[in-house]
BALO-284297 format. One record per residue (C-alpha): residue in three letters; chain; residue number from 1; x, y, z. Coordinates in pm, whole numbers. Layout:
N
ATOM; ala; A; NUM; X; Y; Z
...
***
This chain:
144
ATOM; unk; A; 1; -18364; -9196; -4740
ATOM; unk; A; 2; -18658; -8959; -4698
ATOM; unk; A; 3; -18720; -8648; -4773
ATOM; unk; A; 4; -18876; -8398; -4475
ATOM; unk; A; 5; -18850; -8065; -4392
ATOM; unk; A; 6; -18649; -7886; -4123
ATOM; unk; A; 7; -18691; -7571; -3951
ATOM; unk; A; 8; -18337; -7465; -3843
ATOM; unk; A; 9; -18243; -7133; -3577
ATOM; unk; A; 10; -17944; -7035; -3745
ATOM; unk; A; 11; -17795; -6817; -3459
ATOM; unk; A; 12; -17842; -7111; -3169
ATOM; unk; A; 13; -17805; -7389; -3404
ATOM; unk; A; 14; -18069; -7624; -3302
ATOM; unk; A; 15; -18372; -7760; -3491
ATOM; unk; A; 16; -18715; -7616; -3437
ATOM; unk; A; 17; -19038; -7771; -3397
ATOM; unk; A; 18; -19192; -7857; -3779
ATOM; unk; A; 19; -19502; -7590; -3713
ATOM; unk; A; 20; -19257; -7348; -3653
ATOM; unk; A; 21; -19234; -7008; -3945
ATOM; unk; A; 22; -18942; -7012; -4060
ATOM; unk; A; 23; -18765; -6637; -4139
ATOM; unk; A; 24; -18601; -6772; -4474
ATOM; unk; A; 25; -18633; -7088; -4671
ATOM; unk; A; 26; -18265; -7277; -4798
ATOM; unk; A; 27; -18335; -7576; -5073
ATOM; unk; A; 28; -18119; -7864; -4902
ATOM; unk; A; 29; -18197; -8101; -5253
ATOM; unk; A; 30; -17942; -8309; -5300
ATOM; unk; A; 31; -17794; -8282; -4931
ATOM; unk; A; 32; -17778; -8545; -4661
ATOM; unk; A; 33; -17841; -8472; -4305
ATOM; unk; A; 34; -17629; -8643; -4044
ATOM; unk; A; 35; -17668; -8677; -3681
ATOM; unk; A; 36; -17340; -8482; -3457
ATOM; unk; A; 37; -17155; -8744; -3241
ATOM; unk; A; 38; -17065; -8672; -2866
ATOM; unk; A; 39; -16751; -8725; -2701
ATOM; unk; A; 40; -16808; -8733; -2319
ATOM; unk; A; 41; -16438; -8733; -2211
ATOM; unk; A; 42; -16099; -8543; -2423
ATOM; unk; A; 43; -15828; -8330; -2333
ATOM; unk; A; 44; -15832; -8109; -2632
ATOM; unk; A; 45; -15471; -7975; -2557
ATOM; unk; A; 46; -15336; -8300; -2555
ATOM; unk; A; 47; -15526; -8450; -2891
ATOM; unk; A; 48; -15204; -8405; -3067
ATOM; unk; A; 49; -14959; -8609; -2931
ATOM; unk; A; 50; -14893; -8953; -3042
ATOM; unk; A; 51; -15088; -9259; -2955
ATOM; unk; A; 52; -14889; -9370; -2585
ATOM; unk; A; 53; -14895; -9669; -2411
ATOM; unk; A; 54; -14585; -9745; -2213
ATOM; unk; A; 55; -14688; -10075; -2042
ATOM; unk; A; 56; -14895; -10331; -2236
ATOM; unk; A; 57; -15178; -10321; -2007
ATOM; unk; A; 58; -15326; -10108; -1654
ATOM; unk; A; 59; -15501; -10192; -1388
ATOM; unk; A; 60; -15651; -9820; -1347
ATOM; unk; A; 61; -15623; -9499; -1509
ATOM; unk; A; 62; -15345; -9322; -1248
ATOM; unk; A; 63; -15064; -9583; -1322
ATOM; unk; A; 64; -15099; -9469; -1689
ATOM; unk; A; 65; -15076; -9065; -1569
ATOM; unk; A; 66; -14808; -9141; -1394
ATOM; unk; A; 67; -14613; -9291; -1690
ATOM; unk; A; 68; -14743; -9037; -1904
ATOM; unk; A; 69; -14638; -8762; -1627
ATOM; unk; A; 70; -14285; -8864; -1639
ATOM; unk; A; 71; -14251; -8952; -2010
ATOM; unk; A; 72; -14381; -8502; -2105
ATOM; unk; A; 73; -13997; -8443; -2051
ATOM; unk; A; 74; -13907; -8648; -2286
ATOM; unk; A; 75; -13926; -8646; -2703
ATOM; unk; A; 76; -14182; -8609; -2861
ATOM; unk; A; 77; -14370; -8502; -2591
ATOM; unk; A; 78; -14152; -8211; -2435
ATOM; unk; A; 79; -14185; -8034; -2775
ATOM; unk; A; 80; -14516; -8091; -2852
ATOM; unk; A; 81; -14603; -7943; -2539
ATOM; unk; A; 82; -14421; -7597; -2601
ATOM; unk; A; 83; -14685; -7519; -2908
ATOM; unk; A; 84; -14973; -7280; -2729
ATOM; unk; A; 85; -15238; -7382; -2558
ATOM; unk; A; 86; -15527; -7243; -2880
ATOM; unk; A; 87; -15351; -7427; -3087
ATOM; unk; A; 88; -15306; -7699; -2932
ATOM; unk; A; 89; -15689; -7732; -2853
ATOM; unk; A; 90; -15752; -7636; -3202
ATOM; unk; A; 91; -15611; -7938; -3308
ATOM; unk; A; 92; -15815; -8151; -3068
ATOM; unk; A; 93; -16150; -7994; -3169
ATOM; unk; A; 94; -16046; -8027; -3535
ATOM; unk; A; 95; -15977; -8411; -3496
ATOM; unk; A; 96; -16330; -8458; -3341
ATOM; unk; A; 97; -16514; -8277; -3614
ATOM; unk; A; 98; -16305; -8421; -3897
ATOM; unk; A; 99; -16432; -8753; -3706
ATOM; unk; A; 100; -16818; -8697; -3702
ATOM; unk; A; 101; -16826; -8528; -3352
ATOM; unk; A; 102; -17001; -8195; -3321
ATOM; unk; A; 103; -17022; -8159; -2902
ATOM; unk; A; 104; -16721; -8245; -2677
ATOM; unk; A; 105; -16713; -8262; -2276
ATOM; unk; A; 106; -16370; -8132; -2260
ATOM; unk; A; 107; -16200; -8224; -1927
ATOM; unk; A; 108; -15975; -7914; -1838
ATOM; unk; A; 109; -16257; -7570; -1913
ATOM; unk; A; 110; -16041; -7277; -2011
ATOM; unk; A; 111; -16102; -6942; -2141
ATOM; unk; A; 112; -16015; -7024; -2560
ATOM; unk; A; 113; -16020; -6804; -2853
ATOM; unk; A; 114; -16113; -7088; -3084
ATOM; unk; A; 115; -16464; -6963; -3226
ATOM; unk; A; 116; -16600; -7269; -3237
ATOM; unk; A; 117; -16542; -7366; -2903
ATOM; unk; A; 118; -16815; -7251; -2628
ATOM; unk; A; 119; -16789; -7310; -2257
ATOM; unk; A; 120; -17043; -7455; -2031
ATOM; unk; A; 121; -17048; -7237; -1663
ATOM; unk; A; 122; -17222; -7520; -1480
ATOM; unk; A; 123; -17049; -7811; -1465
ATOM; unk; A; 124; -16954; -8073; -1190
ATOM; unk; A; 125; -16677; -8341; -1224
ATOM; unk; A; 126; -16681; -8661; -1050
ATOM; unk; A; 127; -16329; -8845; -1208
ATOM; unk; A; 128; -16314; -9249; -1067
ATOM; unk; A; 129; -16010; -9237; -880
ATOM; unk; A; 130; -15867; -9483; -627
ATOM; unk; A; 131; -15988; -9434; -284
ATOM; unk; A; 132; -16283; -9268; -364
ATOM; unk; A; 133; -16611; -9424; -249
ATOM; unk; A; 134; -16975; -9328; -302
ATOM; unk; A; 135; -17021; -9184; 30
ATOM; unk; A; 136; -16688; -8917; -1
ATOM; unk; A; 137; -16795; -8865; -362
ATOM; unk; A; 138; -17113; -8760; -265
ATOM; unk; A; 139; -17013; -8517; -31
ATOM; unk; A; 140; -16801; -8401; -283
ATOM; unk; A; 141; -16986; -8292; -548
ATOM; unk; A; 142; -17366; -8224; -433
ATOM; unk; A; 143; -17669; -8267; -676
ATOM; unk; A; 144; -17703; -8043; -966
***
């Protein structure tokens, strides 16, 4: 452990350099100070259903959605899908945090009311699915 001082900015929530005034001073004796994971791929909404894995084993990502497409008729999954959409992503976001993780990449950006969730306006996707090559990916989705 060592001890070092922080310079926080409360209302954007990032650290500051060291030379930096601070506008208050907060004793953090005693506290630890532990880094935020990231999660670079969830579906918040869906955090909350039960682990799922018809076959044992697939070869790519779209064999599983299509399992998974068919079995959201079905129990569990039909009811779990009829709680709303806030709280469903609450859920999500809560399991993250509750597991160390403090910034998520969320795959489907919605409008929420959650307060701790904040959008990001620019954004690409590029998801690896069959048939797509570099070339028609690049086309696609131009340089940011």
């Amino acid at each position: 452990m060592q001890r070092a001082s922080l310079v926080i900015d409360t209302k954007r929530g990032c650290l500051l350099p060291s030379h930096t005034r601070p506008d208050a001073r907060q004793s953090a004796e005693g506290l630890y100070l532990y880094p935020g994971l990231i999660n670079a791929h969830d579906h918040l909404e869906l955090n909350h259903y039960p682990r799922s894995r018809p076959r044992p084993r697939y070869a790519h990502a779209e064999a599983w959605a299509a399992d998974m497409s068919a079995a959201l008729h079905h129990p569990p999954y039909r009811e779990l899908r009829a709680h709303p959409l806030d709280e469903r992503c609450w859920i999500g976001g809560l399991k993250n945090l509750l597991s160390g993780v403090t910034t998520v990449a969320h795959r489907q950006p919605r409008p929420y009311s959650q307060p701790f969730m904040r959008g990001i306006t620019r954004w690409r996707c590029c998801a690896a699915m069959p048939g797509r090559t570099r070339s028609t990916l690049r086309r696609r989705v131009p340089a940011t």
